[in-house]
C-alpha positions, 0 to 999 in steps of 0.5 A: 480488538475490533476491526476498523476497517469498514470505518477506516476512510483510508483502509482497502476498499474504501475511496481513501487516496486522491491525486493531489491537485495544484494548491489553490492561492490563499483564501479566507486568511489561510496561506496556501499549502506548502510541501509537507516535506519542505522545511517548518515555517510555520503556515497554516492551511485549510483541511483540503489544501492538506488533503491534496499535499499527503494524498488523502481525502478530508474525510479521512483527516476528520476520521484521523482527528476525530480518532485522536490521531492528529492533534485538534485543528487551530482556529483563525480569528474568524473560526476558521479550522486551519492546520500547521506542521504538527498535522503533518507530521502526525497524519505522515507518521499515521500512514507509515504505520499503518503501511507497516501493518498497523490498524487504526484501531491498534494505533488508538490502543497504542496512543491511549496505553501510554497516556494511561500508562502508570509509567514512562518506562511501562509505557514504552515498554508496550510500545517495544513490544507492539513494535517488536511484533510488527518488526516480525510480521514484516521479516516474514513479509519479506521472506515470503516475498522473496520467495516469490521473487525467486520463483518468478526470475526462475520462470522467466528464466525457463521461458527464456530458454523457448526457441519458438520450434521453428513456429510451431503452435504453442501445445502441451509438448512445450511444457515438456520441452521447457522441463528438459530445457531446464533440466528440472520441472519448471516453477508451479506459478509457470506451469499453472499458466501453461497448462491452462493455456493448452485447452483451447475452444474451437473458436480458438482453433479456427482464430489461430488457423486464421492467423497462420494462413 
């Protein structure tokens, strides 16, 4: 499967996301943009409205609808491309698969697998395994994030436990006493920061000499 990421107008790196602006009033026969979560009336707005209202640029909704994943513009009677409710909806459920790790590309290949689908039930049943997988890869996100959370309260926790010495400058006698304070050696993401912070330039020394005087 190729990497679409370079393509991808709203992948990592690329200028994806723009504030959303206050809507501009109905121009040219286009009704002015409504809250995407607001209830389905039925009115159609211009690309850039739309833009504004799900946070994207214009460039990545032509991407998307270039790609297929939203439905085709309608058009005015005068020719002009304006989009409703079902644009919503599918540019919304684009962003929430690809927040759960989907890439484009594999989105596409979903889409297209069950269109060419020789059945309703083969169909569905890739689409359960595509979404069983990345049911797993998010369970392990999770663990590991939650590993790191414990890790990081178990740091503050051994910070907390600093009484200052009397005001004494910060040294690497201070990891040794966090370590007995604890009463175990204290979380790596903390000990890398302490350690790093013992080494000190002479013009630190003079700043700090400074600072206490």
């Amino acid at each position: 499967m190729s990497d679409d990421r370079t393509n991808d107008p709203t992948s990592a790196g690329s200028p994806a996301r723009r504030t959303a602006a206050p809507s501009a009033p109905p121009s040219d026969g286009a009704a002015a943009a409504r809250d995407p979560d607001g209830p389905d009336d039925g009115r159609l707005v211009k690309i850039g409205a739309l833009a504004d209202r799900l946070g994207l640029t214009t460039r990545a909704l032509r991407y998307w609808e270039e790609r297929s994943l939203l439905p085709p513009a309608r058009r005015t009677q005068g020719g002009m491309r304006v989009y409703g409710d079902e644009h919503v909806r599918a540019a919304r459920g684009v962003l929430r698969l690809k927040l759960a790790g989907f890439s484009l590309d594999e989105i596409v290949d979903i889409q297209r697998a069950l269109k060419h689908s020789t059945s309703a039930l083969g169909g569905m049943a890739d689409l359960a395994r595509s979404l069983s997988m990345r049911e797993e890869a998010i369970r392990e996100r999770i663990r590991e994030e939650q590993t790191l959370l414990a890790e990081l309260e178990a740091a503050r926790r051994c910070v907390g436990l600093c009484d200052g010495c009397e005001g004494k400058l910060y040294d690497a006698d201070c990891i040794t006493c966090l370590n007995d304070a604890s009463g175990h050696a204290i979380p790596d993401c903390l000990s890398s920061l302490l350690e790093a912070a013992t080494s000190r330039s002479p013009a630190d020394q003079a700043h700090l000499s400074e600072e206490r005087s």
